[in-house]
C-alpha positions as CSV (number, residue, x, y, z in Angstrom):
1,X,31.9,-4.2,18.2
2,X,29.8,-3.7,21.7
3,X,32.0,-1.3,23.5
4,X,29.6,-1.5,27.1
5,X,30.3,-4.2,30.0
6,X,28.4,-6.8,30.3
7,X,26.1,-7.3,33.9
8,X,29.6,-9.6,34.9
9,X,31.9,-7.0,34.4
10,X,29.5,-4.3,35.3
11,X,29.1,-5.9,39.0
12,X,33.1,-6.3,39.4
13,X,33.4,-2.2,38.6
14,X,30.8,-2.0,41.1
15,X,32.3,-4.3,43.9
16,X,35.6,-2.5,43.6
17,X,34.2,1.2,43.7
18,X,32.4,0.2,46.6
19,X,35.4,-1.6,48.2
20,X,37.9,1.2,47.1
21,X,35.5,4.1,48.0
22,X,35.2,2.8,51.8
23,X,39.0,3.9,52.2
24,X,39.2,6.5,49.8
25,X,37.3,8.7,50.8
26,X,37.2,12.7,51.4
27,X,41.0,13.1,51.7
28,X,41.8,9.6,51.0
29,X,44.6,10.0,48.8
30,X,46.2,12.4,49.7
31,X,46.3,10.1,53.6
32,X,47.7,7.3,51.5
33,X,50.2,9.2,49.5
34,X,51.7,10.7,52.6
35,X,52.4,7.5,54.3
36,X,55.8,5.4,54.1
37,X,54.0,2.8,52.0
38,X,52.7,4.9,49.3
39,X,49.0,3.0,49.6
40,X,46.3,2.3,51.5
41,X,47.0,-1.4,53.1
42,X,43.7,-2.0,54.2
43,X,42.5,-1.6,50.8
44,X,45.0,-3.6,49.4
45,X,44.2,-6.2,51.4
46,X,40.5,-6.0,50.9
47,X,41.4,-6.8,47.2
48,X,43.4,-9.3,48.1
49,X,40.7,-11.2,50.2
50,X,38.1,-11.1,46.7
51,X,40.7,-12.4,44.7
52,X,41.2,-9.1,42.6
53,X,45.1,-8.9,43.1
54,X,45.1,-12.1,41.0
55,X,43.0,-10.7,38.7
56,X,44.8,-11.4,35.5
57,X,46.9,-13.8,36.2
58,X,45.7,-18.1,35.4
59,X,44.1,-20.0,37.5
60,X,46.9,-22.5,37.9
61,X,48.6,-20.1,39.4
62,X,46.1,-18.6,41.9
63,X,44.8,-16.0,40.1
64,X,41.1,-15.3,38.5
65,X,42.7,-15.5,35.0
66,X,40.5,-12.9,33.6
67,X,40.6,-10.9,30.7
68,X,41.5,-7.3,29.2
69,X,38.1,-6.0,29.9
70,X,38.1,-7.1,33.3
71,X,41.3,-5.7,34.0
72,X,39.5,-2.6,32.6
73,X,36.4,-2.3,34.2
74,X,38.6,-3.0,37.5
75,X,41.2,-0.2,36.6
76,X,38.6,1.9,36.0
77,X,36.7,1.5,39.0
78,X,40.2,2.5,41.2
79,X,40.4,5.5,38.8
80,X,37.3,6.8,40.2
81,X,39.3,7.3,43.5
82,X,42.3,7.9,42.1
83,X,43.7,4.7,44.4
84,X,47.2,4.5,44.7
85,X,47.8,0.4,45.0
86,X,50.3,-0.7,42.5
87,X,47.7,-3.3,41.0
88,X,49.0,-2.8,37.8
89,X,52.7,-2.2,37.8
90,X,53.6,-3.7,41.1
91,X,51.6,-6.7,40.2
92,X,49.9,-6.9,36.4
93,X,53.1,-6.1,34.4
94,X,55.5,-8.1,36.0
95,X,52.8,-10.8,35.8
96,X,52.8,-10.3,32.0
97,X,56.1,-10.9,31.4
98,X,56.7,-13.7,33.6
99,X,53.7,-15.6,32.3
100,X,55.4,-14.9,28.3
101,X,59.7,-15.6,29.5
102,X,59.4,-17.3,33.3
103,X,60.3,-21.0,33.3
104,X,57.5,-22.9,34.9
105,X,59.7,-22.8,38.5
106,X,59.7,-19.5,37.8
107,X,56.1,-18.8,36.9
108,X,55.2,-21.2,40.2
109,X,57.4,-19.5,42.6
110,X,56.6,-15.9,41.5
111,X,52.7,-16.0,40.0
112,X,51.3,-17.4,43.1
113,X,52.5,-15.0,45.2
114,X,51.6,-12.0,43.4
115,X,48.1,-13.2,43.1
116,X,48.4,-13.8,46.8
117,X,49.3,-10.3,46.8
118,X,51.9,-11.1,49.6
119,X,54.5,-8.7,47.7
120,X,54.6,-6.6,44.6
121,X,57.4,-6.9,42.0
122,X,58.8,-3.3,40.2
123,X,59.8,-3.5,36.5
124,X,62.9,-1.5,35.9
125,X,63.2,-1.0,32.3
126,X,63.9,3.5,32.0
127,X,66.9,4.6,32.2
128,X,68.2,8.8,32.5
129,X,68.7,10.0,29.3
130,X,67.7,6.9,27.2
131,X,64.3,6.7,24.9
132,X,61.9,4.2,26.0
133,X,62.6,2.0,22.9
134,X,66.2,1.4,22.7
135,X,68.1,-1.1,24.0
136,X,68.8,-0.8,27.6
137,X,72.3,0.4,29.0
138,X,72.0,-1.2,31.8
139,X,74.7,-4.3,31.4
140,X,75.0,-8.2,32.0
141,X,77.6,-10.1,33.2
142,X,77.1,-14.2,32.9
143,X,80.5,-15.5,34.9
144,X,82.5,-18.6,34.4
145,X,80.7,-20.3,37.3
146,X,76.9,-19.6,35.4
147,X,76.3,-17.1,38.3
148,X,75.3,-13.4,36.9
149,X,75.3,-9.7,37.8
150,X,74.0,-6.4,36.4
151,X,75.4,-3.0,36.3
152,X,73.4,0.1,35.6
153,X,71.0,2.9,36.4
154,X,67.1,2.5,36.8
155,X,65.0,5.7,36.9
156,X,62.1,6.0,37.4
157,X,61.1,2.4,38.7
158,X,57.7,3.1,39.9
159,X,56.9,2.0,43.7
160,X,60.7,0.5,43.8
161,X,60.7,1.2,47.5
162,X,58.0,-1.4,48.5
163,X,59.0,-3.9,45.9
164,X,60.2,-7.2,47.2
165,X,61.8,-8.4,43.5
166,X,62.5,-6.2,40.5
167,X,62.8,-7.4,37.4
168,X,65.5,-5.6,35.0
169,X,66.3,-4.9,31.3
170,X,69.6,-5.4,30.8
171,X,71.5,-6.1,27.7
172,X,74.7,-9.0,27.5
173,X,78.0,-8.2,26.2
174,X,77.2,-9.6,22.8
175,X,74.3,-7.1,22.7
176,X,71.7,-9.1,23.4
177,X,68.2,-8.0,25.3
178,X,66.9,-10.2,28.3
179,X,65.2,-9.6,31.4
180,X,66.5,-10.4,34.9
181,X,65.5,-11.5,38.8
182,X,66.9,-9.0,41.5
183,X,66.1,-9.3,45.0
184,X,65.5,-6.1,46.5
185,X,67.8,-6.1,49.1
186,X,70.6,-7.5,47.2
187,X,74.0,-6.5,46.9
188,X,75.4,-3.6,45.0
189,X,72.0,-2.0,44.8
190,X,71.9,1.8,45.6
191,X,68.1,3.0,45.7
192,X,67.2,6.5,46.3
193,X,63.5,7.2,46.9
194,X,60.9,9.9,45.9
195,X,58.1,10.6,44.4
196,X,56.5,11.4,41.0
197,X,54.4,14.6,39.7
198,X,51.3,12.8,41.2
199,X,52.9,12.1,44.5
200,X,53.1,8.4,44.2
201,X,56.0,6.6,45.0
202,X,59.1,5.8,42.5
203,X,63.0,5.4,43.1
204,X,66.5,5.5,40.6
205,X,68.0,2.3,41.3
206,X,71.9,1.7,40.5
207,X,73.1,-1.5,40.4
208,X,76.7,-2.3,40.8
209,X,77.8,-5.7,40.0
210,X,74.5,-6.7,41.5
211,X,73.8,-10.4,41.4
212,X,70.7,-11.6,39.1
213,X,68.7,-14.3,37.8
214,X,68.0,-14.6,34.0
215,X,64.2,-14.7,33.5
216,X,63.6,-17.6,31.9
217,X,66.2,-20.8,30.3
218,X,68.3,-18.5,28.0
219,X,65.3,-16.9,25.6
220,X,65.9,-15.5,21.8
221,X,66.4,-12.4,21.7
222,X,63.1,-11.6,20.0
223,X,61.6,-13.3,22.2
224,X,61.9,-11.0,24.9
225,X,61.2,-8.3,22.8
226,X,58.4,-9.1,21.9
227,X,57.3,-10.3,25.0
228,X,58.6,-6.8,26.5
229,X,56.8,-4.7,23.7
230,X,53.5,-6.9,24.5
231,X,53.5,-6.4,28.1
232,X,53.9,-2.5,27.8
233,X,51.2,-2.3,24.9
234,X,49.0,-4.2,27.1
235,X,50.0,-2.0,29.8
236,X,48.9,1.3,27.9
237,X,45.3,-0.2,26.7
238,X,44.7,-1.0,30.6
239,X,46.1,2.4,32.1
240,X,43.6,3.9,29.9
241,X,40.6,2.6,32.0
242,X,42.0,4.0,34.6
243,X,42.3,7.3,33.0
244,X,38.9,6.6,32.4
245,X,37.8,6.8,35.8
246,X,40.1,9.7,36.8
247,X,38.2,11.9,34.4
248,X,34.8,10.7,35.0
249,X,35.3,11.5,38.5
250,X,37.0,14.9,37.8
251,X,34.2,16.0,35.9
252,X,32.0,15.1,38.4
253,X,33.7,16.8,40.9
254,X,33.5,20.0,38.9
255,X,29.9,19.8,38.2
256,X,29.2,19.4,41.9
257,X,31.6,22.3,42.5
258,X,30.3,24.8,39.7
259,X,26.3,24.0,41.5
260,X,27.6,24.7,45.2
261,X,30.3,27.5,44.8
262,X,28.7,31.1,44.4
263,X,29.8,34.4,42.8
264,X,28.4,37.2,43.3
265,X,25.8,35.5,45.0
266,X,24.7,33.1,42.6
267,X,26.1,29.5,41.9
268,X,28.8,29.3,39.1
269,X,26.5,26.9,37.4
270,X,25.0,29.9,36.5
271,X,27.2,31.2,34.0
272,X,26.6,29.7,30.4
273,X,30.2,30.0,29.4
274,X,31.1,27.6,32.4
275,X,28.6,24.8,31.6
276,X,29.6,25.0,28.1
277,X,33.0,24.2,29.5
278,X,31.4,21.6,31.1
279,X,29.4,19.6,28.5
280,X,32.9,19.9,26.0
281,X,34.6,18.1,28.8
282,X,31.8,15.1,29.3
283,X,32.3,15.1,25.6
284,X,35.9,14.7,25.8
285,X,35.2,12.0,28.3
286,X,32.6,10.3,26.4
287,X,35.1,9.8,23.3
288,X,38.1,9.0,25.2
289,X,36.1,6.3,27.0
290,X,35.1,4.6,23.6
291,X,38.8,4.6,22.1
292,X,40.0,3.0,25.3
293,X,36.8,0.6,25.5
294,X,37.8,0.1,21.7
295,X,41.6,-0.9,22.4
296,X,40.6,-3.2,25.6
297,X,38.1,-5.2,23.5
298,X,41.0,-5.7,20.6
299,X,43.4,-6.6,23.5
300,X,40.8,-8.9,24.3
301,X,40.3,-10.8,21.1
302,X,44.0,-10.9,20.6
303,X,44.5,-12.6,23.7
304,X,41.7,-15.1,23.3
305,X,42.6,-16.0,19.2
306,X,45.1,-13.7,17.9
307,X,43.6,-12.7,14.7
308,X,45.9,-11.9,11.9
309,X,46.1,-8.0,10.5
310,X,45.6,-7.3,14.2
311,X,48.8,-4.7,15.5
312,X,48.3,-4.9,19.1
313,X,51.0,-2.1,19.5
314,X,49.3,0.3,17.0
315,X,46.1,-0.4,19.0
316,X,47.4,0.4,22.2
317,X,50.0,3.9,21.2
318,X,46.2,4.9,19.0
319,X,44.3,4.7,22.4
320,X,47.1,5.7,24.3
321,X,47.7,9.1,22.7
322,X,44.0,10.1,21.9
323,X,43.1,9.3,26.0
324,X,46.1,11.0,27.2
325,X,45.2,13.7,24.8
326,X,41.8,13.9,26.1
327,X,43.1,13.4,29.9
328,X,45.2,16.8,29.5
329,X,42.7,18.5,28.6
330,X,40.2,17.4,31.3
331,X,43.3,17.6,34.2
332,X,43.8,21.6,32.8
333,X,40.0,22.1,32.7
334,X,39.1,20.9,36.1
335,X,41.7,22.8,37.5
336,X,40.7,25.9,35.7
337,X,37.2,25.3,37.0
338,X,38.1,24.9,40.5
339,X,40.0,28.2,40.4
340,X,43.2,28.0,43.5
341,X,41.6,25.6,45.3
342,X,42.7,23.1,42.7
343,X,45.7,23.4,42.8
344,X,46.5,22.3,46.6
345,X,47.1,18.8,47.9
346,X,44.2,18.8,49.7
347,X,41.9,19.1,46.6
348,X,40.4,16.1,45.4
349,X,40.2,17.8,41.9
350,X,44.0,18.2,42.1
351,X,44.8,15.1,42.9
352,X,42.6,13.8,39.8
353,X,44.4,16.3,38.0
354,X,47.9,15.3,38.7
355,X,47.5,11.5,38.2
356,X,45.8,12.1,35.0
357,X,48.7,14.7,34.2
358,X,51.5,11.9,35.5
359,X,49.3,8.3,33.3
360,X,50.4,10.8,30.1
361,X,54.5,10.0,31.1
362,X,53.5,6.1,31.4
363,X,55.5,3.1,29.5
364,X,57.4,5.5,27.5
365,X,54.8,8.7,27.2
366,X,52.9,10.0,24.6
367,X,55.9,11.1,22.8
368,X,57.4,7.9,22.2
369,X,54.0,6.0,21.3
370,X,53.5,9.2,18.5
371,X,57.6,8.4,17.3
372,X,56.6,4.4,16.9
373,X,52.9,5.6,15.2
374,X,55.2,7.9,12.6
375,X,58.0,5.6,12.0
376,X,55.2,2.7,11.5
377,X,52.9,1.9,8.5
378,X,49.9,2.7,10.0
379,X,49.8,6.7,9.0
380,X,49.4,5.1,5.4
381,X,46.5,2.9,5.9
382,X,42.7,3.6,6.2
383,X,41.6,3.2,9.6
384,X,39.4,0.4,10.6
385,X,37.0,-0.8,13.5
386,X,36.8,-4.1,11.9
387,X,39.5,-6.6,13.9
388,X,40.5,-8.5,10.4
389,X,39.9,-6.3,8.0
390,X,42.3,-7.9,4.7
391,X,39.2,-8.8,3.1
392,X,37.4,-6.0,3.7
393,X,35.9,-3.8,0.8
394,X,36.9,0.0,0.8
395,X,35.0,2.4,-1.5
């Protein structure tokens, strides 16, 4: 399996660092966190204008409809920044799951927009006090005169403050799972805004009798489960690029640091125990990188032909945990390294450090993707890098 871009995908990580880096500069986050938004508008824009909002999503629609490893190599490259644009859940998720449930009005009214990246949509599926897996409490209501409203409590929906549309798990009375259309500013809806551990934006949403549009004509109910449990396993392959780039550009702001910053009148490069620290970290980095390159390309092939004995979920919760694991241990380390100064909002190290700290809680968190590994068959079978592997040969 070649785990290493090719010169396409190489040149759109370039293009984006260099289009991100213009804004994000020496302070650059922590300008764009502070502001009402949440973002930097001029960069969202700029990706906009190349067509990279639309990255993912077809061509009928708009978009570029590009693959898993683009969506990588792009994540990746906004990583590097630690960007706060919402390219992938104000944009890529919601995308996801309108593409697998929408009907084509639907998929026409919403798809083109998004790519256009004229607003952002927030999926609202956690709940307080509910695990990521189970059913929703949030409730449906479908009325004698086939209108319908929802009634619950959303928290966190990430960047639910900007968000023009949410869409909503909710469950019917009969039990049922579906997914449904809310308009921001509709009625009933309380929002209450804030912010996460790594200082971008999120909101708890309560709904009261709000009114809603079923996401597509009256689907099964497994079909929106799976298509819910595809879009979030997609959705932890691709955060992990972005992890990816957080961590490259942690170490490499703690390698500069440990050269420049002197103790006892000599650089801390100096001290052996410190670059040891070092090179265990690049290691960490080099690993994590090839377990999330690993999952994107198996993402990639199940998109394109869907070959059987291939668990896209296991995929994405075996990346998911090992980079998250690896992205703790880089966010503590860096922060170690930098001594007090990492730990103030005006270190670039700490910012790294908290969004890398804050991926770890995403879709669920690494507790709930090691609950589905347990309770799944996979502890019980011999790992694999081969995509079909039932006629494999093991000694």
């Amino acid at each position: 399996m070649n785990l290493d871009l090719n010169d396409d995908q190489q040149l759109l990580f370039d293009t984006v660092h260099a289009a991100v880096g213009r804004d994000y500069g020496t302070g650059g986050r922590a300008a764009a966190t502070s502001t009402e938004l949440g973002w930097n508008q001029r960069v969202w824009d700029t990706l906009a204008e190349m067509g990279l909002i639309g990255l993912t999503i077809a061509d009928e629609h708009g978009g570029s409809g590009a693959g898993a490893v683009e969506l990588y190599a792009t994540l990746e490259a906004i990583g590097r920044h630690a960007a706060t644009e919402p390219l992938l859940d104000g944009v890529v998720l919601p995308a996801w799951l309108i593409a697998a449930l929408g009907t084509p009005t639907q998929a026409k009214e919403l798809l083109g927009a998004l790519a256009a990246g004229e607003f952002t949509i927030a999926v609202a599926h956690a709940e307080p006090g509910r695990a990521w897996d189970a059913l929703p409490e949030a409730s449906l209501a479908v009325h004698d005169d086939g209108t319908a409203t929802v009634t619950g409590v959303k928290s966190p929906v990430l960047h639910g403050d900007q968000a023009q549309k949410l869409l909503v798990t909710v469950v019917d009375t009969d039990g049922r799972g579906h997914v449904v259309i809310v308009d921001a500013d509709a009625a009933g809806i309380t929002r209450t805004d804030g912010r996460t551990s790594d200082w971008t934006h999120a909101s708890q949403v309560a709904f009261d009798s709000t009114p809603a549009v079923l996401l597509g004509d009256t689907p099964e109910q497994s079909d929106v489960v799976g298509a819910l449990h595809s879009a979030f396993a997609q959705a932890r392959i691709a955060v992990t690029g972005e992890a990816i780039g957080l961590m490259e550009a942690g170490l490499t702001q703690t390698v500069d640091y440990l050269k420049s910053r002197k103790q006892f009148g000599v650089p801390l490069s100096s001290f052996q125990a410190l670059v040891h620290r070092a090179a265990d970290l690049y290691a960490q980095v080099e690993l994590a990188r090839s377990m999330a390159l690993r999952a994107t390309a198996v993402a990639e092939a199940v998109t394109e032909s869907n070959p059987d004995g291939v668990d896209l979920r296991e995929t994405a919760d075996d990346a998911f945990v090992y980079v998250c694991d690896a992205a703790t241990t880089v966010a503590e380390e860096i922060i170690q390294l930098h001594g007090g100064i990492g730990m103030t909002y005006e270190s670039e190290a700490g910012h790294h450090a908290a969004r890398l700290i804050g991926l770890t809680a995403s879709y669920g968190g690494v507790s709930a993707a090691r609950r589905r590994a347990i309770a799944s068959e996979a502890v019980l079978r011999a790992p694999s890098a081969l995509l079909n592997n039932a006629d494999a040969v093991h000694a």
